[in-house]
C-alpha positions in Angstrom: -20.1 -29.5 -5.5 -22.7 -28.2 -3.1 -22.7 -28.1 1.0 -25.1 -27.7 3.2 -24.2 -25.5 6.0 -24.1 -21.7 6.0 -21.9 -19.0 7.2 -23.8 -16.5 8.6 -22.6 -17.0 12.3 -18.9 -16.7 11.0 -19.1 -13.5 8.4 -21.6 -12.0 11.7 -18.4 -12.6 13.8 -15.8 -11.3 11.2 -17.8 -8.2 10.6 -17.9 -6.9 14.4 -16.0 -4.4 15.3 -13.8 -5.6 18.3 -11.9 -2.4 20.0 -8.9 -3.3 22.6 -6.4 -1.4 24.4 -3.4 -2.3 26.8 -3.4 -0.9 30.4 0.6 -0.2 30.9 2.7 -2.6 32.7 3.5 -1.2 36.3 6.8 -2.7 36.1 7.5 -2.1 32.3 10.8 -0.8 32.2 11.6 -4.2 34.1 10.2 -6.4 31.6 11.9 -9.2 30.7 10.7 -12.2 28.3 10.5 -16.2 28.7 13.2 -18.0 26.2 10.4 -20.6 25.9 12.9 -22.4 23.2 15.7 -23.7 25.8 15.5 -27.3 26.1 15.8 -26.6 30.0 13.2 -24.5 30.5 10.3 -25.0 33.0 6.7 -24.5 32.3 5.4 -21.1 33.8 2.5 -22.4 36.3 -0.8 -19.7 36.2 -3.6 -20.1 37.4 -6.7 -18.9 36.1 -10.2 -18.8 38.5 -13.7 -18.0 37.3 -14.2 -14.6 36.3 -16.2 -12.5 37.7 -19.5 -11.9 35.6 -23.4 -11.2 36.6 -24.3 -13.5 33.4 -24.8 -16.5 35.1 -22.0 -19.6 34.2 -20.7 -17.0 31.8 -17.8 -16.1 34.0 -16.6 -20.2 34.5 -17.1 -20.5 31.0 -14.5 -17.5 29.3 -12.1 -19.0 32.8 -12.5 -22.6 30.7 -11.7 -20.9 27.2 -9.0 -19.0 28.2 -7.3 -22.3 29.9 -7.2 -24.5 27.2 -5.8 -21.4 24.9 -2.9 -21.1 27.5 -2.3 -24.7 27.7 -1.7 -24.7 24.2 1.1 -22.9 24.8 3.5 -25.8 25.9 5.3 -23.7 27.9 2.5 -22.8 30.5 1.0 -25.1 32.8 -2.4 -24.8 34.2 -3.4 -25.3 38.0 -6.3 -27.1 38.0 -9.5 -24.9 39.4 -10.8 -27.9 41.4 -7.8 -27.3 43.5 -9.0 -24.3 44.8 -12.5 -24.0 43.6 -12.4 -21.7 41.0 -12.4 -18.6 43.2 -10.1 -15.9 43.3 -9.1 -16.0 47.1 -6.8 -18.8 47.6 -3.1 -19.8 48.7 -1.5 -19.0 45.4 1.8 -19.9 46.7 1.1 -23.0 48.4 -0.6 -23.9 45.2 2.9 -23.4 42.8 1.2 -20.5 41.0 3.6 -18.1 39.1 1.0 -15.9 38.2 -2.8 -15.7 38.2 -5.1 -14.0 35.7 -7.6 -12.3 37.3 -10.7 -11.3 34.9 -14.4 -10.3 34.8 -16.9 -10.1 31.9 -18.8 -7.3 32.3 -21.7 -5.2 30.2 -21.2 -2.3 28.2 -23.1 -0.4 25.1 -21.6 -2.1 22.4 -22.3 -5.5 24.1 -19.4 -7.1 26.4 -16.6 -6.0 28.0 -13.8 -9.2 28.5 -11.0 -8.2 31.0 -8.6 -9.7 32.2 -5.0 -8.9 35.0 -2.2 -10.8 35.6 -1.0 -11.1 39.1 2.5 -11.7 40.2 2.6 -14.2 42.7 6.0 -13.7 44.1 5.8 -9.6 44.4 1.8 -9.7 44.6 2.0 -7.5 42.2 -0.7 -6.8 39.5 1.3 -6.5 36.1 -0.4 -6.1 33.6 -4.0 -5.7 31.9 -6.3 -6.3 28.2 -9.4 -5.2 28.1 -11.5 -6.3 25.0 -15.2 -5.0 23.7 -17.5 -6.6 21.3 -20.9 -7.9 21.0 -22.0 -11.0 23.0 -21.6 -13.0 19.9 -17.9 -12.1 20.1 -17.0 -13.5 23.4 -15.4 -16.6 22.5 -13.1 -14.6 20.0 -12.8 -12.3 22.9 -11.8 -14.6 25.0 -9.3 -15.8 22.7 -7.7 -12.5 22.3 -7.4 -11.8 25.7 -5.3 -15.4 25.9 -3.3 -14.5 23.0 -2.2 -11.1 24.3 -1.5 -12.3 27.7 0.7 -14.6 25.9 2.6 -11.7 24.0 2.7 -10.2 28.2 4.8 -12.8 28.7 7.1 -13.8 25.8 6.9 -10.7 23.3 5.3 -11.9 20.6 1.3 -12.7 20.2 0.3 -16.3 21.2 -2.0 -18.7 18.3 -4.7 -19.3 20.0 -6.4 -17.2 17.2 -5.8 -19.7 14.2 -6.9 -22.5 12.2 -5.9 -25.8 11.4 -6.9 -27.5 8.4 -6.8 -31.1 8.3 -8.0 -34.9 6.5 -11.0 -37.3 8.7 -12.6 -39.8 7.7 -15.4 -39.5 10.6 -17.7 -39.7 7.5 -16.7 -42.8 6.2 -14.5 -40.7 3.4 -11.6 -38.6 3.3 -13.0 -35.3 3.3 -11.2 -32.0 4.2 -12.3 -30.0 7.6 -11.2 -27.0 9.3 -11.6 -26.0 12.8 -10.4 -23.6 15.2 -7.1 -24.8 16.7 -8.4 -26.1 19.9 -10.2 -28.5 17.8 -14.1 -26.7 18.6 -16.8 -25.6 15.7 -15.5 -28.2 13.0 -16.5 -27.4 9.5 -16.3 -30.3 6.5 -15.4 -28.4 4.0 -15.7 -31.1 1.3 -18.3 -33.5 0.2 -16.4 -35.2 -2.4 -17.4 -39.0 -1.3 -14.0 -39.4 -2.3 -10.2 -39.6 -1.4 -8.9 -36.1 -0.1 -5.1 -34.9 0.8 -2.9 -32.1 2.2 -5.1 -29.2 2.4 -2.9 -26.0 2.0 -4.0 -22.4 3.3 -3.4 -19.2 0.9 -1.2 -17.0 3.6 -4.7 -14.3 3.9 -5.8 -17.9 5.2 -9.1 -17.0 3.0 -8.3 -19.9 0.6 -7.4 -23.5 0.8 -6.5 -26.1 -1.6 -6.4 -29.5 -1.6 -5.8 -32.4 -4.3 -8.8 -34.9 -4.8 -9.1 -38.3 -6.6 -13.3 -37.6 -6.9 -13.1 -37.8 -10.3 -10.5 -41.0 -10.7 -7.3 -38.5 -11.3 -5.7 -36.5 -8.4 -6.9 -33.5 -9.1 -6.3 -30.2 -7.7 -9.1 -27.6 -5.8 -9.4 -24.3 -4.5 -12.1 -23.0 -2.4 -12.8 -19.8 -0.9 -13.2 -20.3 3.1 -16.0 -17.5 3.2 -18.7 -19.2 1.4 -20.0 -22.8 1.7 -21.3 -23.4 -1.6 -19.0 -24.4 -4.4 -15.2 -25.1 -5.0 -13.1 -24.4 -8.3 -10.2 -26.1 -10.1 -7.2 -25.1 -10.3 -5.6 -28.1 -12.3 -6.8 -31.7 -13.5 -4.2 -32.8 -16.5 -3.7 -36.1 -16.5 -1.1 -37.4 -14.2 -0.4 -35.7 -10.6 -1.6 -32.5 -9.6 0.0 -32.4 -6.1 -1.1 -29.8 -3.7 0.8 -26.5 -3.9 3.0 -24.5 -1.8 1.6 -20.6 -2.1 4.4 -17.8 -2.3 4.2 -16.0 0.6 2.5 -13.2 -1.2 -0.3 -15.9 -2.4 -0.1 -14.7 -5.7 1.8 -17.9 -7.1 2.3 -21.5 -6.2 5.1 -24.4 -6.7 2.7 -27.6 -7.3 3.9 -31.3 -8.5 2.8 -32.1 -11.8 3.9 -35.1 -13.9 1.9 -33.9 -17.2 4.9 -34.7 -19.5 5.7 -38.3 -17.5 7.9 -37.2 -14.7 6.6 -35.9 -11.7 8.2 -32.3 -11.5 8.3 -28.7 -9.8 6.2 -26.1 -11.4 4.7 -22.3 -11.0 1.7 -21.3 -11.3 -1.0 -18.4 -10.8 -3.8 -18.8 -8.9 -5.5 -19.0 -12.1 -4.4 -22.6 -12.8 -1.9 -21.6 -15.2 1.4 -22.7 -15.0 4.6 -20.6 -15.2 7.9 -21.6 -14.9 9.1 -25.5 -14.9 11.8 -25.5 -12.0 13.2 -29.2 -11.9 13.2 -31.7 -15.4 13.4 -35.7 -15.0 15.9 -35.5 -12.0 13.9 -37.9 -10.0 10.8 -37.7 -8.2 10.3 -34.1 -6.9 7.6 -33.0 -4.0 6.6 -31.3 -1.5 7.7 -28.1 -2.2 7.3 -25.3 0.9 9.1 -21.6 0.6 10.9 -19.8 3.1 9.1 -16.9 4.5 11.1 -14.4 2.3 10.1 -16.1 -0.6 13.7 -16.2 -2.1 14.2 -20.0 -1.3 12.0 -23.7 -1.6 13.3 -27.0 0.4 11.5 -29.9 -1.8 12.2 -33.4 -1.7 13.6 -35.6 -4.5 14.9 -39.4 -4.8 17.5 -38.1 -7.4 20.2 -39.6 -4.8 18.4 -43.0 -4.8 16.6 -42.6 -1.7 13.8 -39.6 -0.9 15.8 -36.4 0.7 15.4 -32.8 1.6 16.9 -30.4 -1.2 16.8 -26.7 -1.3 17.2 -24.2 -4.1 16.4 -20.8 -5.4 12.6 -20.2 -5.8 13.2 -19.5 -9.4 14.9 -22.8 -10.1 18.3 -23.7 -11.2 21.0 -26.1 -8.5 19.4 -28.0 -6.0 21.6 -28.9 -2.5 20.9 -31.8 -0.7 20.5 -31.1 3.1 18.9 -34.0 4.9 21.8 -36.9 5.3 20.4 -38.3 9.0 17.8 -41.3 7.9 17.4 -43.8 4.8 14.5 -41.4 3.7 13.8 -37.5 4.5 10.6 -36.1 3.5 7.6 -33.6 4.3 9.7 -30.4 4.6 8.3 -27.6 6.7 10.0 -24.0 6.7 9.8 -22.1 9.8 7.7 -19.0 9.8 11.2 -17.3 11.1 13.1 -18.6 7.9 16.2 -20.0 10.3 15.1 -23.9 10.3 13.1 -26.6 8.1 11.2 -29.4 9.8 10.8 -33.1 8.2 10.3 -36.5 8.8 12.9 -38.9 8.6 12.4 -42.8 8.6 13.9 -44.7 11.2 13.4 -47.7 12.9 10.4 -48.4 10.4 8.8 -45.4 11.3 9.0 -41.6 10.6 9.9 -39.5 13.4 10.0 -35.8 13.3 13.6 -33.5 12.8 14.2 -29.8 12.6 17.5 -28.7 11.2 18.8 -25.5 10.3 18.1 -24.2 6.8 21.6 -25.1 6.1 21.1 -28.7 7.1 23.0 -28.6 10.2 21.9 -29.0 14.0 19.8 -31.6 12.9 17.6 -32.9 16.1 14.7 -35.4 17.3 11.3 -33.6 18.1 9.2 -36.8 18.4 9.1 -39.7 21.5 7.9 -42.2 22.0 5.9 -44.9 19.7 4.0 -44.0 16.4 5.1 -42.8 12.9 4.7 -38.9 12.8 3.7 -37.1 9.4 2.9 -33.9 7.9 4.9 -31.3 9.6 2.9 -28.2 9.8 4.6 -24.8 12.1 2.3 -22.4 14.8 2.8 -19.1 13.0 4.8 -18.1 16.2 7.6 -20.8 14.8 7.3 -22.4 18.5 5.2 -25.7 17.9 4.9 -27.7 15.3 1.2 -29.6 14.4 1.8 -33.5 13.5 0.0 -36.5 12.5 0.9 -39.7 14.6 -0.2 -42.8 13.7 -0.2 -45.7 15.5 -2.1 -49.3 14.4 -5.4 -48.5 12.7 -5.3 -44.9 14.6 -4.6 -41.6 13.5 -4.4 -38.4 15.5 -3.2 -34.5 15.5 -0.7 -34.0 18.3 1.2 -30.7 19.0 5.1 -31.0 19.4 6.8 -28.1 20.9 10.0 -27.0 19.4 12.6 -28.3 22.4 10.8 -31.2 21.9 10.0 -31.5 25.6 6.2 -31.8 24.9 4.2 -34.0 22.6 0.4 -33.7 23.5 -2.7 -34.6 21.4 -4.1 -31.5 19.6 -7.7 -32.7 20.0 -9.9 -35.6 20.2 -12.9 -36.2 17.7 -14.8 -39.0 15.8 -12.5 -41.0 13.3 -9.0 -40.4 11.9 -7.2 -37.0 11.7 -4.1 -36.6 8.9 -2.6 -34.3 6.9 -2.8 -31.1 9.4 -2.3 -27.3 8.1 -1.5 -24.6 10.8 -3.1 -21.1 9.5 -1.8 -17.8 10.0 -3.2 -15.4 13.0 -7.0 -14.5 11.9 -7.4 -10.7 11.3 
């Protein structure tokens, strides 16, 4: 298979050298962090004015980036700049501001220099700084830093404004597999199959996906490496299903559905293609494998019971548990990137809604509102949102579900049908 665009602009990006350092917290014996996972928490309100620059719009336009990578974060909120006209001099009370992130893009010899300050509103205090240099092809990725560490500022752990999400449109007229950055900019069709295309799946370095394919009549399975835009490889096409895998966290193996000998079963394999272990035999239908983070474990699902339903046991095989009891039919299992809960979809009501348990099975609760069937389950490698497909009628769309389950926003809007999404780790 041959594509037609090149990746020069991305390996120029990778390739830069990108230096940053943290100016210290005045208050940081004081620090304290958001629990952004209580149900009852509110959002943190910031607001975020042009930054200064002497490169024409470019100061509006990193204020524009860094806005929609905060707002991703469902636990800020966003003052609108039309408020107060973008500038830095305003009523920050009067305008419900918790904190304001004061920045400027300035010149330096390597290229750019991206800073940015947050200000506390209440003690008009300035908190905390980042300060990022790179060439001026790097100041989106800048940018994006600066979000993701002023995220970290506030809860203690990086935000994913930095990551990928792979996913299924048919904007084409086919199936075919895309990636793009999370906010949904610089889309990339990665296949040009002219044929049906599902669950795309990541290797953890995020330099690999895989995907399963019916180009050739039999759903088949691929592998293609993300840094070149020229060819993709097979991994497995027996006859039969050749389901897309679940890699190991140390992407040196994979659990894939095969159902070479009749039965659709759990298998391991290399990422050579060949297959290890057998892990389930003839005990019903068994899927959608996913490990936990310490690789120890896999949640799969199986009808064995009768009805479709969310099973764990040891990665190496051997007695499955059934944990999912809620709805008629429990599929799509998600671990958490913490290891402490699985997310699924459960069918109720004639549509599947999404749950996240415990890895036990207990504390099971409702993530999803509202009307629509949501599918394919895919966690923010912070374990705070959750990535979902809701359809609804003839449309399909990504939407981002927060793990209180307080917010449920659409990911990003573009031409056709989204499905099947796949949340990547932090880039490098």
């Amino acid at each position: 298979m041959k594509r037609r665009h090149t990746l020069s602009m991305v390996m120029a990006l990778a390739v830069g050298l990108l230096h940053c350092f943290f100016m210290q917290d005045l208050q940081a014996e004081e620090r304290t962090y958001y629990d952004i996972s209580a149900s009852d928490v509110r959002k943190i309100m910031i607001a975020v004015p042009n930054f200064s620059s002497s490169g024409g719009n470019q100061g509006a336009s990193v204020a524009q980036l860094l806005t929609k990578g905060l707002e991703l974060h469902s636990f800020v909120g966003v003052i609108d700049s039309s408020r107060y006209g973008g500038g830095k001099d305003a009523d920050w009370k009067s305008l419900g501001a918790d904190y304001v992130v004061m920045g400027q893009v300035g010149s330096d010899p390597a290229g750019i220099v991206v800073e940015g300050q947050i200000l506390d509103v209440a003690s008009n205090k300035q908190l905390a700084g980042r300060r990022f240099k790179g060439s001026a092809a790097q100041l989106e990725d800048m940018t994006l830093r600066l979000c993701d560490s002023l995220i970290e500022d506030f809860t203690g752990e990086k935000g994913v404004a930095r990551t990928r999400i792979a996913y299924i449109s048919d904007s084409t007229g086919r199936k075919e597999v895309y990636v793009s950055d999370i906010l949904g900019r610089h889309p990339r069709q990665v296949t040009r199959h002219r044929a049906l295309c599902v669950s795309p799946r990541f290797t953890p370095d995020g330099n690999f996906l895989a995907y399963s394919t019916y180009h050739r009549g039999n759903q088949d399975l691929y592998i293609t490496d993300l840094r070149q835009d020229s060819s993709t490889n097979a991994l497995s096409r027996r006859k039969g299903l050749n389901l897309a895998p679940a890699f190991s966290p140390d992407g040196r193996n994979m659990v894939i559905t095969l159902s070479k000998a009749g039965n659709p079963d759990l298998y391991t394999m290399d990422r050579q293609g060949n297959i290890g272990q057998q892990l389930t035999s003839g005990a019903g239908i068994n899927v959608s494998a996913t490990y936990s983070p310490d690789g120890q474990s896999l949640a799969f699902v199986s009808d064995r019971s009768g009805k479709p339903n969310v099973y764990v046991m040891s990665a190496g095989g051997g007695q499955a548990k059934r944990l999912t009891f809620k709805c008629s039919e429990n599929s799509e299992p998600a671990w958490s990137p913490k290891g402490d809960e699985i997310a699924f979809t459960g069918l109720q009501g004639g549509a599947y809604q999404l749950f996240v348990m415990d890895r036990s099975g207990g504390n099971v609760r409702q993530l999803s509102t509202g009307g629509g069937s949501y599918e394919s389950p895919t966690w923010s490698p912070d374990g705070r949102l959750l990535a979902v497909a809701r359809k609804g009628g003839s449309r399909s769309e990504l939407c981002v579900v927060s793990k209180n389950g307080k917010d449920v926003r659409v990911l990003f809007t573009m031409k056709g049908n989204q499905s099947y999404p796949q949340w990547s780790g932090r880039l490098p």
